[in-house]
N, C-alpha and C positions, 0 to 999 in steps of 0.2 A: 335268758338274756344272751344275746348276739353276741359272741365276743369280738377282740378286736383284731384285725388284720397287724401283721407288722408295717405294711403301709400308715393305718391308721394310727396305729403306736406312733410312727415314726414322727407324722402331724402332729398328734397332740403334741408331742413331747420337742416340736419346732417352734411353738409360740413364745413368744419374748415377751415376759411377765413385765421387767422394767420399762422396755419401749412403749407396751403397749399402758401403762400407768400413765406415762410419761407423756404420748400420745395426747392421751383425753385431759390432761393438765392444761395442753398445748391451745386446744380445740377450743376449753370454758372459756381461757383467755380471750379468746376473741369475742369482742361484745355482739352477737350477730342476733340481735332485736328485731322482729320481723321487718323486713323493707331493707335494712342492713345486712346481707348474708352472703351477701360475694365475696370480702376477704375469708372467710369462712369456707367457701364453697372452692377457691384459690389454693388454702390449704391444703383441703383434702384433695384435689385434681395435684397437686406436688406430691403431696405424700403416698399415693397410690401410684404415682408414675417412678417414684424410687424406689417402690417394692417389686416393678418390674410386670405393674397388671397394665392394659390397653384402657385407655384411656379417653374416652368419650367427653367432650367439654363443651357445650354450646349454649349461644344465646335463646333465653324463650322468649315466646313472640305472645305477651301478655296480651295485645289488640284479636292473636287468633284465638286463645287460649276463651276469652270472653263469649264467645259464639258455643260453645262446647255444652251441651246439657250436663256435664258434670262439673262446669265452672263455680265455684264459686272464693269469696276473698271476702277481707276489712280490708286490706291496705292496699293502694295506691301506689307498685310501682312500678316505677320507668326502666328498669334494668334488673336481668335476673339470672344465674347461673343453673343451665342441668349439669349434673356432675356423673357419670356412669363407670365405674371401673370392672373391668370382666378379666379373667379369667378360662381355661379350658377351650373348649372346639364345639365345632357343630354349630348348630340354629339355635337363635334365643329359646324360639318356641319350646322345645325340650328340654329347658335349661331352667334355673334357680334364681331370683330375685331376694335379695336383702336389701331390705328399705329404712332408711334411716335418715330424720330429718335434722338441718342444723340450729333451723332458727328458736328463736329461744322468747318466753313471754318477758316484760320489764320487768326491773329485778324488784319494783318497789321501793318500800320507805328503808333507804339505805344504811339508817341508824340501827334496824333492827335486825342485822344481820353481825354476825360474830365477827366476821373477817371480809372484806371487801367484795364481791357479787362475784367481779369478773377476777380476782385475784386468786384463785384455788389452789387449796391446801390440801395436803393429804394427811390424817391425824383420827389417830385411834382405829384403823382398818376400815376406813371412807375418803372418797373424795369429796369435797364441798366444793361448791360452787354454782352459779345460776348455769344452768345446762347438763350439767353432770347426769343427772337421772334420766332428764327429758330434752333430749335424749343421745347424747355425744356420748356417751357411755356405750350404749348400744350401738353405735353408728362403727365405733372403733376397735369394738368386740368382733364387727363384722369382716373390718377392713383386714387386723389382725388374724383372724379365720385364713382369711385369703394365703395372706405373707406366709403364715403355717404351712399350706398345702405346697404354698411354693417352694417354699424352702425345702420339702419334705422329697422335690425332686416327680411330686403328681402331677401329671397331665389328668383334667377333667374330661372325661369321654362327651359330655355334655355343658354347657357355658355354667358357671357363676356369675353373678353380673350386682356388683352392689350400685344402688341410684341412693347420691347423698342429694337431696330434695330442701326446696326453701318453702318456706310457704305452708304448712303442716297447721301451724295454731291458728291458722284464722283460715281452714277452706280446704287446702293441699293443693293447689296451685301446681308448686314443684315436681308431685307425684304424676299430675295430669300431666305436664308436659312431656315427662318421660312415657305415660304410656303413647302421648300422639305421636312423639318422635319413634315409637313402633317396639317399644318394649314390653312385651308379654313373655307368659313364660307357663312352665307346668305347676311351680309353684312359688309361695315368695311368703318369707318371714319378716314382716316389719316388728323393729327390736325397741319397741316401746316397751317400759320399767314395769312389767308384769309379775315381780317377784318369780321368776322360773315358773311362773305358770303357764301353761299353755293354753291360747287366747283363741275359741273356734268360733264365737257369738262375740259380736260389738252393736254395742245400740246408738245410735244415730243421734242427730240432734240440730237443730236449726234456733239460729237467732232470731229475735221478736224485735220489735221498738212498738209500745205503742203509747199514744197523745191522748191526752185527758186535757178538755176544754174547762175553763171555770168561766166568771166574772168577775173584770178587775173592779175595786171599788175604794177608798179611803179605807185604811186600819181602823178609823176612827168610828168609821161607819158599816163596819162588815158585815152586818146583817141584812145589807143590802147586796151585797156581792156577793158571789159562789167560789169557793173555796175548791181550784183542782188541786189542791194537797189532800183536803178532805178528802174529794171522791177519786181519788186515784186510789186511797185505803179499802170502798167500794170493789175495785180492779186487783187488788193485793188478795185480798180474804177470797175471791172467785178464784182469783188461781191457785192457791191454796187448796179450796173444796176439788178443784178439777184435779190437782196434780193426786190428789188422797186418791180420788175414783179410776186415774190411769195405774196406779201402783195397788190398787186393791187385791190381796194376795198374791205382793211377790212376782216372779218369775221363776222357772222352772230351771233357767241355764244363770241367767245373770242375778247373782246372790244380794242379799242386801233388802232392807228395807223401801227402800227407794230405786230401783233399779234404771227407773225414767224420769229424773229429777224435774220440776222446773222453778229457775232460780232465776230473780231479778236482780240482777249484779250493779245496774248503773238507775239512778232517779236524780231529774236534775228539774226545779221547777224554781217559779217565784221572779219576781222584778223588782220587792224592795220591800224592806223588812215590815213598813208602814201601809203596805197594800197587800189587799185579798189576790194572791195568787190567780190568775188566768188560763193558766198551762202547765203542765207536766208533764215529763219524759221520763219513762219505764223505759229501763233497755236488759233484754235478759237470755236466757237460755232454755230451750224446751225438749227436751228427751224423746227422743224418737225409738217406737219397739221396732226390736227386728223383724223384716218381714213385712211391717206397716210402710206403704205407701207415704210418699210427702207430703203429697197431695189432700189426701186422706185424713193425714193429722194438721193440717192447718185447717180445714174444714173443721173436724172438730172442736180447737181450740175457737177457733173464730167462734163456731156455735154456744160455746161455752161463754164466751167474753159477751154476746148479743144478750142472751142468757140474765147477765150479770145485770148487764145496762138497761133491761127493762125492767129491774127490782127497783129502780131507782127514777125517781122525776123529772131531776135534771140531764141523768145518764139516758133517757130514755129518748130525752127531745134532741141531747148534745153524744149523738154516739162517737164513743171512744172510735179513734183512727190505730189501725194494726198493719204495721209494714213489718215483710220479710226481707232480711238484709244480712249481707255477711257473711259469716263462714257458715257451713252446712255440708253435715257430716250424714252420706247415708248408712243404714246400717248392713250388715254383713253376716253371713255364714257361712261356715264350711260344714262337711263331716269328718266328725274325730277319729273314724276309722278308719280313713284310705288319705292317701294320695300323702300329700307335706305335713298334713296334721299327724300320722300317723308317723312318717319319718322322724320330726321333731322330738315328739313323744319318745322313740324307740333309742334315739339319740342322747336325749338327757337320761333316759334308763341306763345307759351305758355307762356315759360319764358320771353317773353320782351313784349308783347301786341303788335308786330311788325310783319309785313310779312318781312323775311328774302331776301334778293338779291337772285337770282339763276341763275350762269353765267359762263364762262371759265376763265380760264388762262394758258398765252403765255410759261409756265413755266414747265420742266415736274419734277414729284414726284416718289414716290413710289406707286400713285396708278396706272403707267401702269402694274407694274408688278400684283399687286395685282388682276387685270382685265385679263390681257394678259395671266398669267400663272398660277393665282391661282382663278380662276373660282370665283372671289370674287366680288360682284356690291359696287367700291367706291364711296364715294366723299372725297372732301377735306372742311375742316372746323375748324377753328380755332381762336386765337386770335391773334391781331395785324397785321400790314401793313406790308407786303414783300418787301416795298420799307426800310424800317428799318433796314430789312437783309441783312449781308456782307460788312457791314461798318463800321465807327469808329460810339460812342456812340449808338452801337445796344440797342433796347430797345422795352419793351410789356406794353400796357395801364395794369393797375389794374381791372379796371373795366370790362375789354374784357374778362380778367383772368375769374373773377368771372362768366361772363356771360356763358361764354364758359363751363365751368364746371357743372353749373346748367343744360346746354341744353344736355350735353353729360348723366348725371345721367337721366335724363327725357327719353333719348330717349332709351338708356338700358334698363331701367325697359317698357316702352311699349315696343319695340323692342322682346326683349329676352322674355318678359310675368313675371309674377309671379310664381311661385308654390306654389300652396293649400296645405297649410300643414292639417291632419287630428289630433285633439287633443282628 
């Protein structure tokens, strides 16, 4: 193991454990709901301009943004903040990207949360709140890295550049805008809640919606009418069979039974409780492997759905309609041996006296974009369990916090280098 420079001593042991607590307390509070994330994105462009890093702030231009082969979104909006704070000298190009997104999913059924979504507490060595995990935790583990080096009196021989990004849960929007505005880099850690693992495979995954026709007819009389509640069950049990044959032994990198999920999240059907159904709306999620084309896997799926509908009489004459819409996440790889993935690794070896995990997940981020269209080698690495995110009492250990934050300073300053000042 590497030991540590007095420089690097000097860093870790410059980060402010309270402010940086204090911070991400700051952060949940802002309710930044996707479409809502520029008081959020305001924050963090203040609070990085008082730790004395440069400070990049400008409007994205969502009408250009739309033209982009890596575009994609749900939401609809009119106004959007890039937020970029850097650090060190030299050209991006040679330089370190920490990606961290602020918007956050709805918090839900508000009853069922311990303490108020956007009110966060700190209790029993966690923070709670909606955003905490995913991902203001990691975002300010980042920012705090920075304020370390600086404080520690280090010029970066090469940039640091953290991009706090909007847009992340429905598409990454945010991320894209940063790379058109001309941010790449050699490498870049997006601090998604990876329990400290380090994240070299992410699997992709695109939204579905598809329409199931029936016949409307009187309750009274429904053996006249066709039932699309019935044959959308038809459309349930095919995707089932398909999602068993894409997961058929696993994956090699991305652990887990199901490593390319596909989940139907939303079914909205019927006109009155007295009548045979005429329509139904599936809206859901489909898992994309790494390395598989988009292209590629809608083909398939589509083939699978045609599949379905000619088992059936009605499905056969009334074929099911399948639109692609929404967020769409491509998937990504690095090698765990060279370049940021290897730094990272060598970095949390330092700060924990641990070999780090180094593994996939079934999940896609912001680093296909960062890979796919911004020539950039990610990984994902962060604090806290993914399974904590998107639910009631979301919530980030303390300790992962802290861990996280040391590993991110360590791996900057080797990363980026020093520069030799002459006195």
């Amino acid at each position: 193991m590497k030991t540590l420079t007095p420089e690097e001593s000097k860093a870790l042991d410059s980060i402010d454990h309270e402010g940086l607590i204090d911070a991400i307390c700051q952060l949940v509070a802002i309710e930044s709901v996707g479409g809502a994330e520029t008081p959020a994105q305001h924050w963090v462009a203040d609070a990085m301009t008082r730790m004395g890093l440069e400070v990049d702030s400008w409007e994205l231009d969502f009408e250009d943004l739309a033209n982009h082969p890596g575009h994609s979104t749900e939401i609809d909006r009119s106004y959007g903040l890039g937020v970029v704070g850097r650090i060190g000298t030299g050209s991006k190009e040679e330089g370190l990207i920490y990606n961290g997104h602020v918007d956050v999913v709805p918090a839900g059924l508000i009853e069922r949360w311990s303490n108020p979504p956007f009110d966060p507490i700190v209790k029993e060595g966690r923070i709670y709140g909606r955003g905490a995990v995913d991902m203001k935790a990691g975002l300010c583990s980042a920012i705090f890295a920075a304020k370390a080096i600086k404080e520690a009196d280090i010029i970066l021989r090469t940039p640091l550049m953290i991009e706090s990004v909007v847009g992340e849960e429905d598409g990454g929007v945010g991320t894209l805008g940063a790379i058109v505005r001309g941010y790449k880099a050699r490498g870049a850690v997006v601090m998604e809640p990876t329990g400290l693992q380090v994240v070299t495979t992410g699997a992709g995954c695109q939204n579905f919606r598809i329409r199931v026709d029936g016949r409307a007819a009187h309750g009274a009389l429904r053996d006249e009418g066709v039932s699309a509640i019935q044959k959308s069950t038809v459309i349930l049990s095919a995707l089932n069979s398909f999602e068993k044959e894409r997961n058929e032994g696993g994956d090699s990198v991305i652990p887990g039974r199901l490593p390319f999920p596909i989940c139907v999240g939303k079914i909205a059907g019927g006109e009155w409780a007295s009548s045979v159904s005429e329509e139904v709306l599936l809206e859901g999620r489909y898992g994309i492997k790494p390395g598989e084309k988009i292209i590629t896997a809608r083909e398939d799926f589509q083939d699978a759905m045609e599949r379905a509908a000619q088992s059936d009489p009605w499905l056969s004459l009334h074929k099911p309609e399948i639109e692609w819409w929404g967020g769409r996440f491509e998937s990504a790889a690095v090698d765990p041996q060279v370049g940021i993935a290897a730094a990272v690794q060598e970095s949390h070896l330092a700060v924990t006296e641990t070999e780090p995990i180094v593994t996939g997940v079934p999940y896609g981020s912001d680093m296909g974009l960062l890979v796919n269209h911004g020539s950039t080698p990610a990984v994902l690495y962060g604090p806290g369990d993914v399974r904590d995110a998107h639910g009631p009492d979301e919530c980030v250990p303390i300790n992962e916090v802290l861990t996280a934050t040391r590993t991110l300073a360590l791996t900057a300053i080797r990363f980026c280098g020093i520069k030799k000042q002459l006195f």
